[in-house]
C-alpha positions as CSV (number, residue, x, y, z in Angstrom):
1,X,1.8,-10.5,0.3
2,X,-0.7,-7.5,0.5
3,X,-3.1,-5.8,-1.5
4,X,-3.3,-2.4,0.2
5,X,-6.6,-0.8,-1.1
6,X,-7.0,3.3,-0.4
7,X,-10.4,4.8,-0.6
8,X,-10.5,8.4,-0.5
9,X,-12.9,9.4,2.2
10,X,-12.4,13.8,1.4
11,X,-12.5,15.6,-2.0
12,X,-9.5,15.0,-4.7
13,X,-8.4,19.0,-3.8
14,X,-8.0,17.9,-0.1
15,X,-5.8,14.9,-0.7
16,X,-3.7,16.9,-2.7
17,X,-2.5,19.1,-0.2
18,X,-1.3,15.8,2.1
19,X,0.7,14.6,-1.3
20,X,3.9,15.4,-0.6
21,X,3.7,13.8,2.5
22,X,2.3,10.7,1.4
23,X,4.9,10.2,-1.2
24,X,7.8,10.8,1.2
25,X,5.8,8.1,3.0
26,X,5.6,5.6,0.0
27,X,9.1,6.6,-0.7
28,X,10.5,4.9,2.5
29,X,8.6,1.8,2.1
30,X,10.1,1.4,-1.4
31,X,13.5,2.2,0.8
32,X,13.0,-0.5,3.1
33,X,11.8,-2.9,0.3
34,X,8.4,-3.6,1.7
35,X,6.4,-1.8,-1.3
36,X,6.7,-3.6,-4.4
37,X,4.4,-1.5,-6.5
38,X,1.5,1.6,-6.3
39,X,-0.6,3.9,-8.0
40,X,-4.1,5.9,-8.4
41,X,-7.2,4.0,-9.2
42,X,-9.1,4.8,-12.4
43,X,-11.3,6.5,-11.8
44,X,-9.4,8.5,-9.2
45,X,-11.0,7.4,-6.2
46,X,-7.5,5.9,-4.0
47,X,-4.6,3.5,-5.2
48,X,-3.4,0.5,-4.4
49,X,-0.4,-0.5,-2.9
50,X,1.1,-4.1,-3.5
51,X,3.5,-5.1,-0.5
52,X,5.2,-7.8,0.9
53,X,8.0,-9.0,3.7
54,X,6.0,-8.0,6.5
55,X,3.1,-9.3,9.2
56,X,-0.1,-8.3,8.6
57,X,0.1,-6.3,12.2
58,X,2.6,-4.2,10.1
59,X,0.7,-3.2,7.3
60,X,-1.7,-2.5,9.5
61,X,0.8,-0.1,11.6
62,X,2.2,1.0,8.0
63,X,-1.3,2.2,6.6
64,X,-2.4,4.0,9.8
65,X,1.1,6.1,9.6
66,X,0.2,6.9,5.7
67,X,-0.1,10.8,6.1
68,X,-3.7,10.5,4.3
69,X,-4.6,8.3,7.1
70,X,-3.5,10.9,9.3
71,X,-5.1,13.9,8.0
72,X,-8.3,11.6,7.6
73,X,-8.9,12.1,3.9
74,X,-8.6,8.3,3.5
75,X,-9.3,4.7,4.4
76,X,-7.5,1.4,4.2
77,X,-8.7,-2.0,3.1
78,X,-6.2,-5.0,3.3
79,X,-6.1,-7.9,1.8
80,X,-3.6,-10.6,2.2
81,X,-3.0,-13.3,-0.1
82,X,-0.1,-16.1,-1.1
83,X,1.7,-14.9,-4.2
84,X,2.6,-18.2,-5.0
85,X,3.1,-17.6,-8.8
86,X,5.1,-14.2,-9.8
87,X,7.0,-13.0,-12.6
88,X,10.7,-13.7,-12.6
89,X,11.1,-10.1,-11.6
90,X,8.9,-11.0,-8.8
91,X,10.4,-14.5,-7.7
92,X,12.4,-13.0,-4.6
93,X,9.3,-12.5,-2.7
94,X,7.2,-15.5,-4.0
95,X,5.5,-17.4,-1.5
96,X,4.4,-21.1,-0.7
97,X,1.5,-23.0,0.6
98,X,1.8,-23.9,4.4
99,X,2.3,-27.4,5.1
């Protein structure tokens, strides 16, 4: 599972205009199952994105095709991690120790 940490790198007023966009973007990841849960950051400074079902290559790929990341008012920080305790509504993508 991923924690996918946003940073904004460009004043609130320019990320705003890329919003849209980005929440088409999040829309299809929530489509395709691989985003579990987002939102801003308090203060409003980015959001995080929890995710899971994919390699860490594509989270990679997914964040550098976030329209933020894109128009450059934004980076990325990743952090991968074993869920291996969830709530029940969690349990389909619970995870467990290798080996």
């Amino acid at each position: 599972m991923f924690i996918m940490e946003l940073t904004y790198t460009a004043p609130v007023e320019e990320v705003e205009e890329h919003m849209d966009a980005h929440l088409a973007w999040l829309d299809g990841h929530y489509a395709s199952g691989t985003f579990l849960a987002s939102g801003r950051k308090v203060p409003r400074q980015g959001g995080i994105i929890l995710a899971a079902g994919a390699s860490r290559a594509e989270i990679e790929r997914i964040a550098e095709e976030d329209p933020f990341t894109v128009a450059g008012v934004c980076s990325y920080r990743i952090v991968e991690f074993l869920a291996t305790r969830t709530s029940s509504y969690l349990a389909p993508v619970r995870e467990s120790l290798p080996g």
